[in-house]
DRENPATI-825854 format. One record per atom (N, C-alpha, C, CB): residue in three letters; x, y negated, z. Coordinates in steps of 0.1 Angstrom, whole numbers, plus 2048, in hexadecimal, padded with zeros to 3 digits. Glycine has a CB too. Layout:
DRENPATI-825854
ALAXYZ...
***
This chain:
DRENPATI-825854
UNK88375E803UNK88276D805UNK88F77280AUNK87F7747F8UNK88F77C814UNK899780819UNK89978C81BUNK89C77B820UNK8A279B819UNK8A07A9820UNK89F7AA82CUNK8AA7B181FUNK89B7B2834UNK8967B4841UNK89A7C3844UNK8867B1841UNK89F7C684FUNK8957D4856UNK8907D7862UNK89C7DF856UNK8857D9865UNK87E7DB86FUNK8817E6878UNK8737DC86CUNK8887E1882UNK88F7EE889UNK87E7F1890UNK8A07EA899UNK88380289AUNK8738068A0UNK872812898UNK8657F989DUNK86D80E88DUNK86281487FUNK870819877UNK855803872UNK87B810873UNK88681586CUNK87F80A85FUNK88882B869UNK87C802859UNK87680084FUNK87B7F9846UNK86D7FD850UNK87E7F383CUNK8817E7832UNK87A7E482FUNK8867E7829UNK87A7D4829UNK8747C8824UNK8767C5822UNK8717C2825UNK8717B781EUNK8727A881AUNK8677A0821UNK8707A580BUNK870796823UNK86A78E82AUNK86777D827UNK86F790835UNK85F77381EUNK85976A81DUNK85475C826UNK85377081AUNK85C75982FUNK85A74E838UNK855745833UNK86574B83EUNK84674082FUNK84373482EUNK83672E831UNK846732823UNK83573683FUNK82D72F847UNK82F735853UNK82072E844UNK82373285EUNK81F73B86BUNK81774786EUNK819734873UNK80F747860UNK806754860UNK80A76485BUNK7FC751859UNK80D76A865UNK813775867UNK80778485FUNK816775879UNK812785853UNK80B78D847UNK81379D847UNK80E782836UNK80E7A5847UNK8157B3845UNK80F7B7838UNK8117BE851UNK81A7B882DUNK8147BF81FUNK8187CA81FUNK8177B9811UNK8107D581AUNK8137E481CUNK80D7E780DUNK80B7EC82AUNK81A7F0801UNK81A7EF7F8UNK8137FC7F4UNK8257EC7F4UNK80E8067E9UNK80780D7E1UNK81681B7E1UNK8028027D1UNK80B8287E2UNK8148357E0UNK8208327D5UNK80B8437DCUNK8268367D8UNK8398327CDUNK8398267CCUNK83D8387BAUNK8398207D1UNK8378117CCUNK84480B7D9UNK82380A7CEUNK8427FB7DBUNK8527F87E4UNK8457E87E6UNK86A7F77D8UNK8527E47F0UNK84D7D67F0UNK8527CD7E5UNK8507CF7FCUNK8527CE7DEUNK85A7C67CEUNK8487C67CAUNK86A7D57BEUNK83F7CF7CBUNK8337C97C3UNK82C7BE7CAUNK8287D47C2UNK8357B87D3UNK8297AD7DDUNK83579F7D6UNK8297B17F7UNK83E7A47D1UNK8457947CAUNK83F78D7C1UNK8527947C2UNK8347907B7UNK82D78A7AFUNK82477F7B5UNK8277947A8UNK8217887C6UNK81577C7C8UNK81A7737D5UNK8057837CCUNK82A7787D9UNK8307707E0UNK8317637DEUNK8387727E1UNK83375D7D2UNK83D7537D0UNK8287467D6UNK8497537B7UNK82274A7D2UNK8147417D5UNK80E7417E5UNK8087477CDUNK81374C7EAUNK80D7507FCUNK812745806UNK815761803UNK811735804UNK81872C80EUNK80D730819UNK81971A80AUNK81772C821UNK81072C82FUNK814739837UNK7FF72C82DUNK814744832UNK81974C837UNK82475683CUNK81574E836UNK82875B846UNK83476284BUNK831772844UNK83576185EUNK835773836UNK831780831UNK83C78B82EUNK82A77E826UNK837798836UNK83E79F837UNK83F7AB82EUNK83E7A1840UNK8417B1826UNK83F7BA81AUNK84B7C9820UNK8447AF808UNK8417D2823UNK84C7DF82AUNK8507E781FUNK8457EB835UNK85A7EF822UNK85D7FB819UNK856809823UNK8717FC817UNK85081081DUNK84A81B823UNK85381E825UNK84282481EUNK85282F82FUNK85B837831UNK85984081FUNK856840842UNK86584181FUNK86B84B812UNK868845807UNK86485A811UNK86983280BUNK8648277F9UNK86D81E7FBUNK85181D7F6UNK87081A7EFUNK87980F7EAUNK8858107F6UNK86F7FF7E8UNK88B80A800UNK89780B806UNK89680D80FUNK89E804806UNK887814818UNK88981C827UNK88B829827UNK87D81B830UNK88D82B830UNK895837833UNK888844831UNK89D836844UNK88A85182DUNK88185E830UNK88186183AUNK88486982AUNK87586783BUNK86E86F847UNK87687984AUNK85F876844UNK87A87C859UNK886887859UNK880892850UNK88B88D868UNK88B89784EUNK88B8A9846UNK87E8B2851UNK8A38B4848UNK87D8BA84CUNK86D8C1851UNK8628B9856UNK86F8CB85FUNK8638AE851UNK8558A4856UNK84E8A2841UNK85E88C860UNK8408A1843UNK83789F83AUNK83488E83CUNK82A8AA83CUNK83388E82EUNK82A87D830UNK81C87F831UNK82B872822UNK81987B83BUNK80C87D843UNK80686D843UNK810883854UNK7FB86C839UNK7F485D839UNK7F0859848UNK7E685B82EUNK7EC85F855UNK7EA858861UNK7F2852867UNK7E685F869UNK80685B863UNK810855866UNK813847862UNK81985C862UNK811844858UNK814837852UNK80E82E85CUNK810834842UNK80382F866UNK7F782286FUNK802823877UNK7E4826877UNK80382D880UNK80E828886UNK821824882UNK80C83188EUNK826822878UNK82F81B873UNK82C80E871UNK833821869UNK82080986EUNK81C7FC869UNK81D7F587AUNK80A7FB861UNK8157FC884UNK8127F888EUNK81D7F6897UNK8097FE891UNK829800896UNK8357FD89BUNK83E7F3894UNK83B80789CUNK8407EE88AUNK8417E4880UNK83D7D8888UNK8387E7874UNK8327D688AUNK8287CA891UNK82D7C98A1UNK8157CF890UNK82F7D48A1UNK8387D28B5UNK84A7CE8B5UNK8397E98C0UNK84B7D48A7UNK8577CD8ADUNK85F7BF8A3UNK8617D98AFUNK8547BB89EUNK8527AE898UNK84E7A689FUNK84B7AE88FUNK8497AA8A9UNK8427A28B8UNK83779D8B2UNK84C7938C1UNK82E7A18AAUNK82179C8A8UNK8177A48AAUNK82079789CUNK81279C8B8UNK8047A28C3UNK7FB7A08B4UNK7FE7968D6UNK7F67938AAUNK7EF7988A5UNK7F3791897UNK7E27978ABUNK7EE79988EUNK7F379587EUNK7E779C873UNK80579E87AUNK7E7798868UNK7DE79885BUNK7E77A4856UNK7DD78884FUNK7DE7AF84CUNK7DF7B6847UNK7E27B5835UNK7D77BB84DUNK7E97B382CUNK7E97B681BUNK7EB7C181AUNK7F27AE811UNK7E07C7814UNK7E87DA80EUNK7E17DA7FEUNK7DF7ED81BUNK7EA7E17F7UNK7E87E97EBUNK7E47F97ECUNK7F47E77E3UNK7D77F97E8UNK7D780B7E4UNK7E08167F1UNK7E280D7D2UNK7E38177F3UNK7E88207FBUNK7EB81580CUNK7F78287F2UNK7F080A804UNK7F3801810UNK7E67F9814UNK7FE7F680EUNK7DB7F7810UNK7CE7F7813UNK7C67FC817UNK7CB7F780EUNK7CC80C816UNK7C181781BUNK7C781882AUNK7C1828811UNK7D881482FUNK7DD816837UNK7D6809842UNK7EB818833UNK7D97FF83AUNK7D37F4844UNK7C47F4848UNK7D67E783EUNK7BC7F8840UNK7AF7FF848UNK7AC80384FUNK7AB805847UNK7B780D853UNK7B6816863UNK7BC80F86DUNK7BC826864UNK7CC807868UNK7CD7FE873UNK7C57F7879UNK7D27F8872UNK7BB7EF86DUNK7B37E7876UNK7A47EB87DUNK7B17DD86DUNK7A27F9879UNK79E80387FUNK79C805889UNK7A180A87EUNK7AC80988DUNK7B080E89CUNK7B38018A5UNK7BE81889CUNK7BC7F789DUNK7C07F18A6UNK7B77DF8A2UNK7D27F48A6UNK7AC7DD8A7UNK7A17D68A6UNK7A67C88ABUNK7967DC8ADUNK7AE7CC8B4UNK7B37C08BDUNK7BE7B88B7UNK7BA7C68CBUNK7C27BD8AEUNK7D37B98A6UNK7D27B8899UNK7E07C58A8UNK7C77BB893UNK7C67B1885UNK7BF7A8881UNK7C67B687BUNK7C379D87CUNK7BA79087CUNK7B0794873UNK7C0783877UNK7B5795865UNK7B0799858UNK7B97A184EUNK7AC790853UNK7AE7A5845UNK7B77AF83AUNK7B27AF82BUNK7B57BE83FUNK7BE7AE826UNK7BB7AD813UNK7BE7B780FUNK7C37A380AUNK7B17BC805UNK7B67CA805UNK7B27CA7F5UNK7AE7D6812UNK7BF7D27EEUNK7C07CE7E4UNK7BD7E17DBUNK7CF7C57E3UNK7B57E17D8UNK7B07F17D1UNK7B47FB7DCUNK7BA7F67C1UNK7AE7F87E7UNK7B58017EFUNK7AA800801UNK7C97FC7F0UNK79B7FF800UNK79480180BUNK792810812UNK7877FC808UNK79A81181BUNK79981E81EUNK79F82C819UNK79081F81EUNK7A5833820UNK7AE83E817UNK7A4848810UNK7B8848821UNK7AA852807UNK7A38577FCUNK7A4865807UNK7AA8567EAUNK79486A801UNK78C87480BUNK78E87D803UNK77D872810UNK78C88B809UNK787899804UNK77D8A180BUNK7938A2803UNK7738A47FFUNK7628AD808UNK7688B680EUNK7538B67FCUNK7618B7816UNK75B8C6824UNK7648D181AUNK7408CB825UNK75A8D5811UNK75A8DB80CUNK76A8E4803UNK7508D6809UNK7738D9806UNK77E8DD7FAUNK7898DE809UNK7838CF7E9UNK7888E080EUNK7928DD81CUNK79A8E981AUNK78A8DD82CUNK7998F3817UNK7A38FF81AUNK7A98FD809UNK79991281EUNK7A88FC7FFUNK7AA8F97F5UNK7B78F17F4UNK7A18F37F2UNK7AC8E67FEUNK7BE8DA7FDUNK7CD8E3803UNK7BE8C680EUNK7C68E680BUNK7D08EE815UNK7D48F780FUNK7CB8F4821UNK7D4902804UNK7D890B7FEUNK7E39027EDUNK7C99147FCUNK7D98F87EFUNK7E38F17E0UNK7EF8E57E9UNK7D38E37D1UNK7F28E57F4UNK7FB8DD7FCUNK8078E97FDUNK7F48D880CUNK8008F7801UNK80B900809UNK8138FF7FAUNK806912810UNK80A9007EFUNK80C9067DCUNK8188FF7DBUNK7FE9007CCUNK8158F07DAUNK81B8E87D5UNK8268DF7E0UNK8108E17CEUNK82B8DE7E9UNK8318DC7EDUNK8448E37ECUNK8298DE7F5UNK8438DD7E1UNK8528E77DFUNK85C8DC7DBUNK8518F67D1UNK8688D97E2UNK8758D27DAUNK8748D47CEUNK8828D67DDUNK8788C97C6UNK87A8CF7B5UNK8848C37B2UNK8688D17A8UNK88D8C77A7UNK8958C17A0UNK88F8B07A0UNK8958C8792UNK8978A67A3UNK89489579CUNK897897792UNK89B8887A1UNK88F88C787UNK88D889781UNK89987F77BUNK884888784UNK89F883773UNK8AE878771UNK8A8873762UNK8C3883770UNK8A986575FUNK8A8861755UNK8B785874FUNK89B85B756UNK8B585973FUNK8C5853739UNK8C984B743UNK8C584A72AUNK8C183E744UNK8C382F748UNK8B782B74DUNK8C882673CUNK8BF81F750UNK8B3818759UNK8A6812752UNK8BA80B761UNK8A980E748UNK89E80973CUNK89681973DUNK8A780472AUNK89982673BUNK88F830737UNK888832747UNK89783F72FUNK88B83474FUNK884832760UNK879828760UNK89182B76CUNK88081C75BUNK876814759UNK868813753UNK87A80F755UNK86D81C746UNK85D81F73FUNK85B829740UNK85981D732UNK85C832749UNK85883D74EUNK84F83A75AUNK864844750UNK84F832763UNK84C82C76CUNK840828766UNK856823771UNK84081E75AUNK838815756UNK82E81F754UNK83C80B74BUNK830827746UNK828830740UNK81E83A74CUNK831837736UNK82383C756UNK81B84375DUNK81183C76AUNK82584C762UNK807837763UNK80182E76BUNK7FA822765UNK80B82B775UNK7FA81976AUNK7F280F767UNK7FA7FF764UNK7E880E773UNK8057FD76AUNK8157F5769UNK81F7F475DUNK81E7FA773UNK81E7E5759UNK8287E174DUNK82F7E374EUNK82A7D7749UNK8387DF745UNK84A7E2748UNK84F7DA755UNK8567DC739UNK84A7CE753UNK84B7BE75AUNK84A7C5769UNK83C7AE756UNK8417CB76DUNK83D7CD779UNK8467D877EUNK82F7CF77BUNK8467E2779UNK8537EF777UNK85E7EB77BUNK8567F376AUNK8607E2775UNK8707DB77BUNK8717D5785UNK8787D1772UNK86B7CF789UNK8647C9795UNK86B7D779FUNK84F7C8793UNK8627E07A1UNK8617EB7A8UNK8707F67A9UNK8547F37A2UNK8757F479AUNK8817FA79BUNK88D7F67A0UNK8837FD792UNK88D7E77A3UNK8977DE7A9UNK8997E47BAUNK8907CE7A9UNK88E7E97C1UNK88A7F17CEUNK8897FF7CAUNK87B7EB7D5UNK8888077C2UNK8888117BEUNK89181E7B6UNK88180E7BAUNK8988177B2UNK8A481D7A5UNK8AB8227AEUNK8AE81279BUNK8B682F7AAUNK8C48317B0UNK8CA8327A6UNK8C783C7BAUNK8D58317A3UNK8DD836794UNK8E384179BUNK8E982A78BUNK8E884B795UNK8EA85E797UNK8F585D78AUNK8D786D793UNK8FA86B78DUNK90886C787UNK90286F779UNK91287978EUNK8F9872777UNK8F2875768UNK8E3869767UNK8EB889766UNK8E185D76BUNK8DA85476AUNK8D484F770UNK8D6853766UNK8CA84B76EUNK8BE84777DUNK8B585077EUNK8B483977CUNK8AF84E78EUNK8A385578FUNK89B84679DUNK8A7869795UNK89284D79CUNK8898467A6UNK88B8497B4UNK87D8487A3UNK88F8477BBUNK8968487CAUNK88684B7D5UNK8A18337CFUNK88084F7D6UNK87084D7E1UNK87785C7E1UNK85A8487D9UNK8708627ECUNK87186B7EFUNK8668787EBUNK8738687FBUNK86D8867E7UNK86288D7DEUNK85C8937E7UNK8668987D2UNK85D8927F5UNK84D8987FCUNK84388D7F8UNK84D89A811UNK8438817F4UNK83B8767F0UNK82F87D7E9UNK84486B7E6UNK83688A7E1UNK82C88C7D8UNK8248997D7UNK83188A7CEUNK82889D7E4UNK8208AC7EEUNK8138AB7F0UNK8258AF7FEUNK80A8B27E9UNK8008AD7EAUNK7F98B07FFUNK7F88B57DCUNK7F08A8800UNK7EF8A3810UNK7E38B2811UNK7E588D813UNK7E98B981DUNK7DE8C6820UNK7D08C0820UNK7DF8CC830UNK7CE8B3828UNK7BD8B382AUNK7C28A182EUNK7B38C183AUNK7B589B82CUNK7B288F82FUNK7A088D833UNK7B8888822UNK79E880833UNK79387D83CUNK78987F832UNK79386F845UNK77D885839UNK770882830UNK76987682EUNK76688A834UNK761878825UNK75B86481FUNK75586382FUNK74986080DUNK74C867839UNK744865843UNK75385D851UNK73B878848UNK75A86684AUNK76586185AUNK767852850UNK77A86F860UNK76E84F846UNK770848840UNK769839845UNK76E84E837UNK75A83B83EUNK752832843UNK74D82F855UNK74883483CUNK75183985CUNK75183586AUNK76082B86EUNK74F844873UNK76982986AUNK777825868UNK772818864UNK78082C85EUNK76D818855UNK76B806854UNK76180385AUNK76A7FD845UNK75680A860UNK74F801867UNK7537FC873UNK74480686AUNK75C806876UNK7677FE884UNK76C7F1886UNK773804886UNK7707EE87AUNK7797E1871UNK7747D8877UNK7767DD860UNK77A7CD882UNK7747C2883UNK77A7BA87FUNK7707BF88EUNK7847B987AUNK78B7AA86FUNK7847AA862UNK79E7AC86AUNK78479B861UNK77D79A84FUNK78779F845UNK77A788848UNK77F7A8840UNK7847AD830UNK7847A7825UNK77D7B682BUNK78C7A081FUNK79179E810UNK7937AC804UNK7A1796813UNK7877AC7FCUNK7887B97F3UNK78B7B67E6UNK77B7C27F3UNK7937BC7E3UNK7987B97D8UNK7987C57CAUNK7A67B47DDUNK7967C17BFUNK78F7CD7BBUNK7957C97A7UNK77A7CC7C1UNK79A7D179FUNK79D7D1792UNK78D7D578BUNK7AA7DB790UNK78D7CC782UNK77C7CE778UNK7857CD76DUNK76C7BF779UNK77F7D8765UNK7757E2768UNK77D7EE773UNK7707E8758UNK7757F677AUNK77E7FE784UNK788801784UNK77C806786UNK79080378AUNK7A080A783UNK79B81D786UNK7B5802790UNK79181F78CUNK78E82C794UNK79183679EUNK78F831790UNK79B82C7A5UNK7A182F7B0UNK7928317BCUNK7AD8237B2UNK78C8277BCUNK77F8237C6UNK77881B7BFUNK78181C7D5UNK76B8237BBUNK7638197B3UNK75081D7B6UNK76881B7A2UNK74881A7AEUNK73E81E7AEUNK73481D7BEUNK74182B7A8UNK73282B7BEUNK72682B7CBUNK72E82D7D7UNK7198377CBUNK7388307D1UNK7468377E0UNK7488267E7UNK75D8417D6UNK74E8217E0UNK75480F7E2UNK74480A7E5UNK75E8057D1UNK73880A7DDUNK7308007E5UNK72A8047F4UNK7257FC7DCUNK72D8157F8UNK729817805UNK73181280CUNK728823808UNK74281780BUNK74C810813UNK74E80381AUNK75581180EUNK7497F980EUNK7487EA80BUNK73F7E9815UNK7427E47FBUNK72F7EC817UNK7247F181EUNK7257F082EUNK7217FF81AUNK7377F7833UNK7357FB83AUNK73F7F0843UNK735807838UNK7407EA83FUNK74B7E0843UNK7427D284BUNK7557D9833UNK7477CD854UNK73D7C385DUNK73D7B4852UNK7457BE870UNK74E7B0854UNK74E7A8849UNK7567A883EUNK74F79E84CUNK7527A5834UNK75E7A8827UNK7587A2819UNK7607BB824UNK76279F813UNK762795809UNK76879E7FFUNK76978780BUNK75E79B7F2UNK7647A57DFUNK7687997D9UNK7567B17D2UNK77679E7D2UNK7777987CBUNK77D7A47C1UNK77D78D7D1UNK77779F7B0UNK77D7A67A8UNK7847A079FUNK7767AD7A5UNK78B7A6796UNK7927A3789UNK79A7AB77FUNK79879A78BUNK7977A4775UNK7A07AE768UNK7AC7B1769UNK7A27A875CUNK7AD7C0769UNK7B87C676BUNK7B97D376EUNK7BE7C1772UNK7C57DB770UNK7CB7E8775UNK7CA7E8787UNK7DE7E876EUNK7CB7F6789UNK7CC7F479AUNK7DB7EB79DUNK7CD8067A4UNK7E37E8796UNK7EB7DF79CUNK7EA7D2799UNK7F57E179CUNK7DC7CE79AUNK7DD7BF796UNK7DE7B7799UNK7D87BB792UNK7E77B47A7UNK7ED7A97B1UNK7F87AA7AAUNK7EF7AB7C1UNK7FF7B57A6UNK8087B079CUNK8087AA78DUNK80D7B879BUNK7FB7AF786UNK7FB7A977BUNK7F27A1775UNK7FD7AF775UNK7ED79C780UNK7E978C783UNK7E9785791UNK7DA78B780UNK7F3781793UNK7FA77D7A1UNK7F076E7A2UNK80F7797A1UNK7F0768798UNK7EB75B795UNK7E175B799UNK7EA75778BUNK7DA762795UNK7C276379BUNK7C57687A7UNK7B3773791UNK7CC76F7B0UNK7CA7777B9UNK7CE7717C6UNK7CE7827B6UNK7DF76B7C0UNK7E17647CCUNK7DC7597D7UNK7E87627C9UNK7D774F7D1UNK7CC7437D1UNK7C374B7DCUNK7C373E7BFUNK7BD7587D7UNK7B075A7DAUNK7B97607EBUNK7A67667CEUNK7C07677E9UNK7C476D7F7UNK7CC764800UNK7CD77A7F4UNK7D57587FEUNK7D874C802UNK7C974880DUNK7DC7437F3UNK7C0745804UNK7B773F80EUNK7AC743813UNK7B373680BUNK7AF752815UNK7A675F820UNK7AF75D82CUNK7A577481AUNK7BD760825UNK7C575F835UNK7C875283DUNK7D3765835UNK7C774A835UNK7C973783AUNK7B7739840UNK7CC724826UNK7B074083CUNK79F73D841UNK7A0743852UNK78F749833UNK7A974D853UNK7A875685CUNK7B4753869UNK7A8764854UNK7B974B864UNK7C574A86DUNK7C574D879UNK7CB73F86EUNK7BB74887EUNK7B9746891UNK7B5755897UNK7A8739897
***
């Protein structure tokens, strides 16, 4: 494993050399590429690349007066992939980096082989109906506010943990890419427009016209019992809408590439060894 940065995009990484098959992992909202080390150490064969979003773990923020805009992130991935020089490469995403690689492979049909998509088919929609709403609770809530400073690094940690679905084990993981220490302790370094809520996003109809676009095979990957992120009749339409794609589920939290690297890796190892060509 080695640090990386991807000039182009501005980005950070890590990078995994242990093969020819050219892997882009794109990590989960607040999250870093430290959650793709659990299922590193099993991924032979492939050239895997694990990014730091813009405003996560050690890339740089969106200039000052710019919003994090989820369409932005397709094109950061895709400039990433240009100047990595890879005309074509496989997709891994978590939850947010899942929903992102969707539309890459969406838009750009020609340039992804395949994609593992880990609690995360497609980005999360809002009805017709609530559209001015969002827009009124974005203008609301969009405000700088104080970080969050905790004693020490141990309390960040389970602060981290406790909010969400992630052990301590995995927490630390994330805070290794995540932590800053501050003149009064730590805080979590991501950037707080991260947490502005988004004016408007796509409806379920555009959604499912998107993965029906999808022409790389899908690897779905899915925590049982739901974690609730995408579940029920919403996930088996989406699933529905996909040409080809493979479920796979298992016990666990939505981060369960991390906390079972062991069942998962194996399984995603030999979708992308299946798909190489």
């Amino acid at each position: 494993m080695k640090a990386i940065f991807v000039d182009g995009p501005g980005l950070a990484g890590l990078r995994w050399s242990k093969g020819h098959i050219p892997v882009l992992a794109l990590h989960g909202w607040l999250d870093n590429a430290n959650s793709f080390l659990p299922l590193s150490a099993a991924l032979d064969g492939l050239d895997l690349i694990a990014l730091d979003f813009p405003g996560h773990g050690q890339s740089r923020p969106r200039p000052a007066g710019c919003r994090y805009l989820f369409d932005d992130y397709v094109f950061d991935v895709i400039a990433a992939a240009d100047a990595l020089g890879w005309e074509r490469f496989h997709l891994l995403g978590h939850s947010l980096g899942g929903a992102v690689s969707s539309l890459v492979a969406a838009a750009c049909p020609e340039r992804v082989s395949s994609l593992a998509l880990i609690e995360g088919l497609g980005p999360l929609t809002t009805p017709v109906d609530q559209t001015v709403s969002a827009w009124r609770r974005a203008i609301q809530r969009s405000r700088t506010r104080p970080r969050r400073v905790h004693p020490d690094r141990h309390q960040a940690i389970l602060a981290r943990a406790a909010n969400g679905d992630l052990g301590e084990a995995e927490a630390q993981l994330l805070a290794e890419r995540g932590l800053v220490e501050t003149d009064s302790g730590f805080s979590w370094s991501h950037d707080q427009r991260l947490t502005w809520p988004s004016p408007h996003r796509y409806t379920e109809p555009q959604v499912l016209e998107l993965l029906a676009a999808i022409e790389a095979p899908v690897l779905n990957i899915y925590a049982e019992p739901a974690s609730g992120i995408l579940a029920g009749a919403a996930l088996e339409r989406r699933l529905a809408a996909l040409r080809q794609q493979r479920l796979f589920a298992h016990p666990g939290g939505h981060h369960l590439h991390m906390q079972y690297p062991d069942a998962l890796a194996p399984v995603i190892k030999e979708f992308f060894h299946e798909h190489q060509a």
